[in-house]
MARFI-16769 format. One record per atom (N, C-alpha, C): x, y, z; atom name. Coordinates in pm, 1 decimal, padded with zeros to 6 digits. Example, Ala and Ser with C-alpha at 12.3 -4.5 7.8 and 13.67 -1.06 7.14 Angstrom:
# MARFI-16769
c1->01319.0	c2->-00569.0	c3->00780.0	atome->N $
c1->01230.0	c2->-00450.0	c3->00780.0	atome->CA $
c1->01320.0	c2->-00330.0	c3->00780.0	atome->C $
c1->01285.0	c2->-00225.0	c3->00708.0	atome->N $
c1->01367.0	c2->-00106.0	c3->00714.0	atome->CA $
c1->01290.0	c2->00003.0	c3->00787.0	atome->C $
# end
This chain:
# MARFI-16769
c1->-02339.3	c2->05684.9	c3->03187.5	atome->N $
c1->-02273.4	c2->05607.9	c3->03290.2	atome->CA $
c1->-02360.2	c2->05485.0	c3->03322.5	atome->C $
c1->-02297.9	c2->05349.7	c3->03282.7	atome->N $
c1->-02381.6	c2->05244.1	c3->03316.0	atome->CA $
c1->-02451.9	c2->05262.1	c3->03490.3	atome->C $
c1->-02548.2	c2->05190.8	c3->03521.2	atome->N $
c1->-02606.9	c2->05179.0	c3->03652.7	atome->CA $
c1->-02539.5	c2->05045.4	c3->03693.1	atome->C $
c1->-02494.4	c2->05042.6	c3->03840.8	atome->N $
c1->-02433.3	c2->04934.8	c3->03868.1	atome->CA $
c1->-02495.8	c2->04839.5	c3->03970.1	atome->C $
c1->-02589.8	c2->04749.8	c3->03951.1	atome->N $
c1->-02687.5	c2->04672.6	c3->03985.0	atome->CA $
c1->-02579.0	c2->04611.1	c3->04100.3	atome->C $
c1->-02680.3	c2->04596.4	c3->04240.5	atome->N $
c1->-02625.8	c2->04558.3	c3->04355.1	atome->CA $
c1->-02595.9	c2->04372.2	c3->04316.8	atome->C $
c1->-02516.9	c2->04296.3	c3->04423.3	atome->N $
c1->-02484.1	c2->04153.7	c3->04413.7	atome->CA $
c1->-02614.1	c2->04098.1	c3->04442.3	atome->C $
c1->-02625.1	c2->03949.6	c3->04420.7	atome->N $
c1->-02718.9	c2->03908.1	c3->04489.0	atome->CA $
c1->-02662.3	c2->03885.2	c3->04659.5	atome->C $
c1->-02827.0	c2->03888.9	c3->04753.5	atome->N $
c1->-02803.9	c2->03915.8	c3->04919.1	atome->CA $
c1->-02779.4	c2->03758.4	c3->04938.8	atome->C $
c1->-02931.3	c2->03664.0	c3->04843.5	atome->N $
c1->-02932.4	c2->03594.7	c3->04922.5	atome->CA $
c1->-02926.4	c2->03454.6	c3->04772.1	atome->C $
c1->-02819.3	c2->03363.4	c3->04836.2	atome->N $
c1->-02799.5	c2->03217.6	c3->04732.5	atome->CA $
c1->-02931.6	c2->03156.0	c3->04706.8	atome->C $
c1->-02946.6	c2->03155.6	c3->04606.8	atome->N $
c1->-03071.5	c2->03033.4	c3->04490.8	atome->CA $
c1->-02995.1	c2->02921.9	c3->04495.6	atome->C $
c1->-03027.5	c2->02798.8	c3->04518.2	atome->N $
c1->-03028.2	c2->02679.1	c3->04478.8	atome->CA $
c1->-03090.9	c2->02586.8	c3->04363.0	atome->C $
c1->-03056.2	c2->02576.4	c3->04311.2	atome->N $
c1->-03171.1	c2->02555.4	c3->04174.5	atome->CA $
c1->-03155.8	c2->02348.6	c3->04163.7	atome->C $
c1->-03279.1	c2->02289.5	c3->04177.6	atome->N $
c1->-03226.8	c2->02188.0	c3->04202.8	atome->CA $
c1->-03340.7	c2->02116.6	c3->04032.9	atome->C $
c1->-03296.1	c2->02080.5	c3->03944.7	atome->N $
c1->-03145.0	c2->02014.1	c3->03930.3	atome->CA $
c1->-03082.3	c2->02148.9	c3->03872.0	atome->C $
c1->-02963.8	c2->02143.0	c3->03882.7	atome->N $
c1->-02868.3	c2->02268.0	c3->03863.9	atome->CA $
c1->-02878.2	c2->02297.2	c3->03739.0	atome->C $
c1->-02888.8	c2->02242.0	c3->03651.7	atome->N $
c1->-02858.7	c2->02286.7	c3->03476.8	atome->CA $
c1->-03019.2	c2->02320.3	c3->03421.0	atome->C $
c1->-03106.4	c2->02306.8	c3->03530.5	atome->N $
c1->-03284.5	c2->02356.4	c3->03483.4	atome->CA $
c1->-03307.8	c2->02500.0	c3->03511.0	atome->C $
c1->-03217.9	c2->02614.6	c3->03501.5	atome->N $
c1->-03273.0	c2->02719.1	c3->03555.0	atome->CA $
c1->-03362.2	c2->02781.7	c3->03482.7	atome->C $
c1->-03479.7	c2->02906.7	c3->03518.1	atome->N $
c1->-03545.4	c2->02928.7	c3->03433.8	atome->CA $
c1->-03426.4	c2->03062.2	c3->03329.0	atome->C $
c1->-03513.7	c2->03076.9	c3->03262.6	atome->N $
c1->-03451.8	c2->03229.1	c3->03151.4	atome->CA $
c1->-03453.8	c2->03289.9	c3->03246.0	atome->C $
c1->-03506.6	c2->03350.7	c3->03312.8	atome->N $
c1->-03563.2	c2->03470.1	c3->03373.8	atome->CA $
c1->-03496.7	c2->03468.0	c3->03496.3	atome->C $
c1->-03383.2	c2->03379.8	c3->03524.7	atome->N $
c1->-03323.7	c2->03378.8	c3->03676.2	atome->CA $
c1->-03291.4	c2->03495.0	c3->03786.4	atome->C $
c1->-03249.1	c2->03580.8	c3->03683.6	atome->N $
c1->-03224.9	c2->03731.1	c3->03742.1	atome->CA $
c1->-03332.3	c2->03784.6	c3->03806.1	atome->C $
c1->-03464.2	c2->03783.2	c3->03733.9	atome->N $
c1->-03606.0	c2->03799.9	c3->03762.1	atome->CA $
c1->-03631.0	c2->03716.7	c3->03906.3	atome->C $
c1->-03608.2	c2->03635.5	c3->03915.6	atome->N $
c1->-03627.1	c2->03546.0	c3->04032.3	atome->CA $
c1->-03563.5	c2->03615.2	c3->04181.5	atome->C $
c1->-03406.6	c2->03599.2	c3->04129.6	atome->N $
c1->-03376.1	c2->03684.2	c3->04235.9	atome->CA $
c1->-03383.1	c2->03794.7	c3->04269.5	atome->C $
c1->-03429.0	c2->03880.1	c3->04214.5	atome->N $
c1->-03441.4	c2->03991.1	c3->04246.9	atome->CA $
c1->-03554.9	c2->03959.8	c3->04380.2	atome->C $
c1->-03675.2	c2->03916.0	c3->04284.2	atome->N $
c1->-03758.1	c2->03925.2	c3->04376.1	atome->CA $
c1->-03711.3	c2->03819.6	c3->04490.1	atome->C $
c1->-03637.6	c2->03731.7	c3->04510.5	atome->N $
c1->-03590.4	c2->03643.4	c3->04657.4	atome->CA $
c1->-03568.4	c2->03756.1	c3->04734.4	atome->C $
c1->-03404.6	c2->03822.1	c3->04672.3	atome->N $
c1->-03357.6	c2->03932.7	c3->04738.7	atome->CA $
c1->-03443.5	c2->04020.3	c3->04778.7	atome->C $
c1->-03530.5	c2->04041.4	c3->04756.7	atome->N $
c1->-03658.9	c2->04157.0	c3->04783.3	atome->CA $
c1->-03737.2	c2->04100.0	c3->04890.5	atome->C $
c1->-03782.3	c2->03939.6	c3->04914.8	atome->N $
c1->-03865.6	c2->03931.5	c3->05043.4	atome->CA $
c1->-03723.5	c2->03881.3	c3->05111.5	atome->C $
c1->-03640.1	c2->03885.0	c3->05121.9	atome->N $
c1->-03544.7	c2->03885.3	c3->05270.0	atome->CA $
c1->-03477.8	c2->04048.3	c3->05293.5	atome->C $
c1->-03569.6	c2->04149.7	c3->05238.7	atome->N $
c1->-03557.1	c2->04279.7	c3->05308.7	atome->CA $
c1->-03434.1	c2->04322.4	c3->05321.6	atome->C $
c1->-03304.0	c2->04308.1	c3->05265.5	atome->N $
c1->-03206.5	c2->04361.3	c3->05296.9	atome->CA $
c1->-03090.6	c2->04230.3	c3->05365.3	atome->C $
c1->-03134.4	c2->04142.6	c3->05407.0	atome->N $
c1->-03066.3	c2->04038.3	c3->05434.5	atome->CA $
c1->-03004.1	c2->03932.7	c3->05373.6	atome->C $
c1->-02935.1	c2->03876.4	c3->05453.0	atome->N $
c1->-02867.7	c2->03726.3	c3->05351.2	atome->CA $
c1->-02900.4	c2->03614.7	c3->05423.1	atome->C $
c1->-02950.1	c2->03511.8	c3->05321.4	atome->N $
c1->-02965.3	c2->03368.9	c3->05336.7	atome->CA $
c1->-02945.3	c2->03272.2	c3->05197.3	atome->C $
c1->-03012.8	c2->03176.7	c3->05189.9	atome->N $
c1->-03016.5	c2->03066.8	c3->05131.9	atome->CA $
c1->-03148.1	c2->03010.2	c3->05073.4	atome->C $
c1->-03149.8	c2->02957.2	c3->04991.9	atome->N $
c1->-03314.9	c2->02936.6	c3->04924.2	atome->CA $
c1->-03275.0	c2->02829.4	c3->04824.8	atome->C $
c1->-03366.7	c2->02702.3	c3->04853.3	atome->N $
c1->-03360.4	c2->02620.1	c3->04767.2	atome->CA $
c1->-03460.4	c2->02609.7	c3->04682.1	atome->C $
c1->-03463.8	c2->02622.5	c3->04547.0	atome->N $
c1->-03596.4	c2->02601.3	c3->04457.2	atome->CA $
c1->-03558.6	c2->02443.3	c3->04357.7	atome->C $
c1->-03681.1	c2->02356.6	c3->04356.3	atome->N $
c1->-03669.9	c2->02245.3	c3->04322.7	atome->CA $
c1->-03751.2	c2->02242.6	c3->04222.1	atome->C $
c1->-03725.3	c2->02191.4	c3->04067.2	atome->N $
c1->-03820.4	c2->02198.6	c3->03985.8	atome->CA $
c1->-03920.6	c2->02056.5	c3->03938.6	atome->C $
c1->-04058.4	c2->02080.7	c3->03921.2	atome->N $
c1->-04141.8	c2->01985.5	c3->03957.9	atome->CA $
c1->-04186.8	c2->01913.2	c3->03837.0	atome->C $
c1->-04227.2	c2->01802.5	c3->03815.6	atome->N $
c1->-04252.7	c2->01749.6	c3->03701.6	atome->CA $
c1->-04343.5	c2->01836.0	c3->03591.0	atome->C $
c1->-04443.0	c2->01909.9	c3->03643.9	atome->N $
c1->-04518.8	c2->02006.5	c3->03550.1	atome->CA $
c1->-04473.1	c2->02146.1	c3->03518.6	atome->C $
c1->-04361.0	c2->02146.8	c3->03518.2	atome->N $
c1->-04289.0	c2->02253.4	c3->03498.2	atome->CA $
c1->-04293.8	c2->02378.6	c3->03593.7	atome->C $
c1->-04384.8	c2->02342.2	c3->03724.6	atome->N $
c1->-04326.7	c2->02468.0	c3->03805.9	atome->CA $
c1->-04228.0	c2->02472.0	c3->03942.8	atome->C $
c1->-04208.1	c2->02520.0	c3->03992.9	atome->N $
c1->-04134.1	c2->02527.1	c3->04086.6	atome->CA $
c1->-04155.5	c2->02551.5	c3->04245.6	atome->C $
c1->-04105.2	c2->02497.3	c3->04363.2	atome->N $
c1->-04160.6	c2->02451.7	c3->04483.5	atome->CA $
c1->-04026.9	c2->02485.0	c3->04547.6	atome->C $
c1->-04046.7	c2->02627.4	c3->04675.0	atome->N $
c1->-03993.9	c2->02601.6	c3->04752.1	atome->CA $
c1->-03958.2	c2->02512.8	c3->04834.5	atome->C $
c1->-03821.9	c2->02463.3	c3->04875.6	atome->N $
c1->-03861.0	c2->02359.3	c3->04948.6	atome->CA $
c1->-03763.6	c2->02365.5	c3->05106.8	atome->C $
c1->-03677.0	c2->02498.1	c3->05064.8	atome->N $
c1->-03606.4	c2->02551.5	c3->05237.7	atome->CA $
c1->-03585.2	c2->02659.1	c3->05182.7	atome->C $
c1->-03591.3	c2->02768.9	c3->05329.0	atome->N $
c1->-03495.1	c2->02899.3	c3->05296.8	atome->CA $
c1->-03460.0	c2->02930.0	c3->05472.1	atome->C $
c1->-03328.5	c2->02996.3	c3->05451.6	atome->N $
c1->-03280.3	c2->03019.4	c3->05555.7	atome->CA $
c1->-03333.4	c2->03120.9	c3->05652.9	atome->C $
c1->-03283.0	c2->03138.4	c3->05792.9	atome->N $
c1->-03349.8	c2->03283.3	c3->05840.7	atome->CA $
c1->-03282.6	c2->03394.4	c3->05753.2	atome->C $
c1->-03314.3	c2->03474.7	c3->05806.8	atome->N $
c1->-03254.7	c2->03607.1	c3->05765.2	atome->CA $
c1->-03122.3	c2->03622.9	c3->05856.5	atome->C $
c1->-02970.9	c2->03675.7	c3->05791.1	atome->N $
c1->-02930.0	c2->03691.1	c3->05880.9	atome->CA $
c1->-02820.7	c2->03852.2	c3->05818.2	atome->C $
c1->-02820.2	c2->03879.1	c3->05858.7	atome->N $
c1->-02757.6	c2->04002.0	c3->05896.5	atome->CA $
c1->-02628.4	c2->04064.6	c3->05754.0	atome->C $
c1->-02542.9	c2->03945.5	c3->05802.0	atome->N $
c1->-02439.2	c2->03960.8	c3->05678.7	atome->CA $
c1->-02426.0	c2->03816.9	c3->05669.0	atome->C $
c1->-02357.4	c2->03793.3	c3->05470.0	atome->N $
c1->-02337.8	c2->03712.2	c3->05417.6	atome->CA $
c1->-02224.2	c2->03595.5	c3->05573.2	atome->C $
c1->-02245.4	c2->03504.6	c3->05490.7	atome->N $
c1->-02215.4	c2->03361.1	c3->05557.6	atome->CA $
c1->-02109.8	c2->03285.8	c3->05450.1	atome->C $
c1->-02074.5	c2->03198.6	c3->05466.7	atome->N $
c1->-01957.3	c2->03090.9	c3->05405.4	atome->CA $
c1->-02091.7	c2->03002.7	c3->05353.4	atome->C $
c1->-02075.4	c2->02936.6	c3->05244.6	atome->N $
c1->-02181.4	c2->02804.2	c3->05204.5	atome->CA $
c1->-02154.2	c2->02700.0	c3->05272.8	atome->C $
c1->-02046.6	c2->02672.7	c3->05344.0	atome->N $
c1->-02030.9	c2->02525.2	c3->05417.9	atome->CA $
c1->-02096.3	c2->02606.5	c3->05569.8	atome->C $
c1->-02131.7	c2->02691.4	c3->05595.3	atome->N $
c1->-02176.2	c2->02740.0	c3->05747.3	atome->CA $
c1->-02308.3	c2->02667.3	c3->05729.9	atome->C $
c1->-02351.9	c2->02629.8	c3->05855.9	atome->N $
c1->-02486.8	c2->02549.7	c3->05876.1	atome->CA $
c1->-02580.7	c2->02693.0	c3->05940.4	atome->C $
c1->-02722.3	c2->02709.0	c3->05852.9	atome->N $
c1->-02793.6	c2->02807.5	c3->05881.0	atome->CA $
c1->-02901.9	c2->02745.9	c3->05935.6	atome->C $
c1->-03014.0	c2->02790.5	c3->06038.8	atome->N $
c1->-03155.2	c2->02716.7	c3->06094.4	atome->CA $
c1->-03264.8	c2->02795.8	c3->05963.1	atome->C $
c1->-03300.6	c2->02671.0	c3->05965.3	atome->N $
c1->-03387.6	c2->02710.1	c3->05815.3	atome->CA $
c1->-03564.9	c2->02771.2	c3->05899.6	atome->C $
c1->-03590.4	c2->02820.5	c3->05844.7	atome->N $
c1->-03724.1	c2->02904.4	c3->05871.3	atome->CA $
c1->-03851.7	c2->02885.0	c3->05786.2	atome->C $
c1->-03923.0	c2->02834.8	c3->05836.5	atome->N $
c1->-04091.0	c2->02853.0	c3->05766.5	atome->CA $
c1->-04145.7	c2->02953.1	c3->05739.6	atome->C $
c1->-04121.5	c2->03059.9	c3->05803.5	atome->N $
c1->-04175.4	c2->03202.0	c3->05800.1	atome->CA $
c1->-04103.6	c2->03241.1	c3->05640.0	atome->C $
c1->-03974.8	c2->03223.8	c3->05655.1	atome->N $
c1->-03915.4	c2->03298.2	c3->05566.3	atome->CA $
c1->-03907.7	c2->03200.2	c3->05378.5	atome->C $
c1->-03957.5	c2->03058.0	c3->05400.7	atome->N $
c1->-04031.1	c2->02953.7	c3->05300.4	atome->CA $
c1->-04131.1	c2->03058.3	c3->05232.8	atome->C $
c1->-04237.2	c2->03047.1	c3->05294.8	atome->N $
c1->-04330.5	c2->03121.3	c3->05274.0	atome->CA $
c1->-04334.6	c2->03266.9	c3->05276.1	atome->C $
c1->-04273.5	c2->03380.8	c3->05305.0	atome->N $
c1->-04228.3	c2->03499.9	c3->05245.6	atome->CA $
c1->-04174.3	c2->03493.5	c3->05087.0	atome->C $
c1->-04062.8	c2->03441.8	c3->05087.0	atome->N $
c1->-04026.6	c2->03341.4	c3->04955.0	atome->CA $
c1->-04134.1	c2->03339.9	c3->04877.2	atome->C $
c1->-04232.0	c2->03246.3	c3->04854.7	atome->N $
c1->-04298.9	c2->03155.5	c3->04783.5	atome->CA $
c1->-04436.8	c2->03298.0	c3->04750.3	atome->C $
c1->-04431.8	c2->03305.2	c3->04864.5	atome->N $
c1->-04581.2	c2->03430.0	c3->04842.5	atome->CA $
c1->-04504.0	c2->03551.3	c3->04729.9	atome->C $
c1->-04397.0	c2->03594.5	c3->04784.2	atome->N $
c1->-04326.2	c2->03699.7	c3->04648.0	atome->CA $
c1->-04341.2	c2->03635.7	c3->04546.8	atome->C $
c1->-04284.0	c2->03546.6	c3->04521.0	atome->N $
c1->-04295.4	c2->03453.3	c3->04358.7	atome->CA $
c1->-04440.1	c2->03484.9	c3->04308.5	atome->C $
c1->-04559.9	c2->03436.0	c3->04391.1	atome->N $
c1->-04660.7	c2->03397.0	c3->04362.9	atome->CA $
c1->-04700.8	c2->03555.1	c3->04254.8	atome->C $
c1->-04663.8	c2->03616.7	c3->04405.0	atome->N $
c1->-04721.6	c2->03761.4	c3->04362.4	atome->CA $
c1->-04700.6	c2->03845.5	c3->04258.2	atome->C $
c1->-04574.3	c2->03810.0	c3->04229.0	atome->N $
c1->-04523.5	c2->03862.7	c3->04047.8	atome->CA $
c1->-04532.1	c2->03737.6	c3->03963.9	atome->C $
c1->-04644.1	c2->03673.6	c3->03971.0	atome->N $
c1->-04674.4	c2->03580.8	c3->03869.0	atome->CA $
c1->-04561.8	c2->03464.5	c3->03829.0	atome->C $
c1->-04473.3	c2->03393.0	c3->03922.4	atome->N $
c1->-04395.7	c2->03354.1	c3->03865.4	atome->CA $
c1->-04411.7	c2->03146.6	c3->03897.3	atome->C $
c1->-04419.8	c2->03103.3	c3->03870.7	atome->N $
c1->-04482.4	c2->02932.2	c3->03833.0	atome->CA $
c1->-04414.4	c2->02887.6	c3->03966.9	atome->C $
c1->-04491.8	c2->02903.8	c3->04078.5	atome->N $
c1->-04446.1	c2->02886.1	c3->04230.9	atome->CA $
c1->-04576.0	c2->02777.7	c3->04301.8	atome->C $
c1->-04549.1	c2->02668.6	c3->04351.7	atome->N $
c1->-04631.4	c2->02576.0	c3->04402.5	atome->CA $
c1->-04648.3	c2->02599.9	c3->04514.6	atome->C $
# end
């Protein structure tokens, strides 16, 4: 019986859109993993030396949202973000 892997919680932004890495799934997992069960928003921007720089993520909020809804973006939760990346080795500025 296949295993049926949960949705993603929380939207990647991948800026420019057609640069994603291979490993995107890999990525989110771990996003989805530092917003604990929650849904938000996360923009990742890719940098001239090939790594990648948070550059917003939303609060945490409870249940999914509409993409045109306006969310208050959070520093705490930037850096939750960025430190997971770091921490499974993944090319995070």
């Amino acid at each position: 019986m296949p295993v049926e892997r949960p949705s993603a919680r929380v939207f990647v932004e991948w800026q420019p859109g057609a640069d994603r890495p291979a490993d995107a799934d890999k990525w989110q997992r771990v996003i989805d993993t530092a917003y604990a069960g929650g849904h938000g928003r996360v923009r990742l921007v890719r940098q001239p030396e090939g790594s990648w720089k948070v550059t917003s993520a939303t609060t945490m909020m409870p249940k999914p949202t509409s993409e045109t809804e306006t969310l208050p973006m959070s520093r705490a939760m930037r850096e939750a973000v960025r430190a997971a990346l770091r921490a499974r080795g993944f090319p995070v500025l």
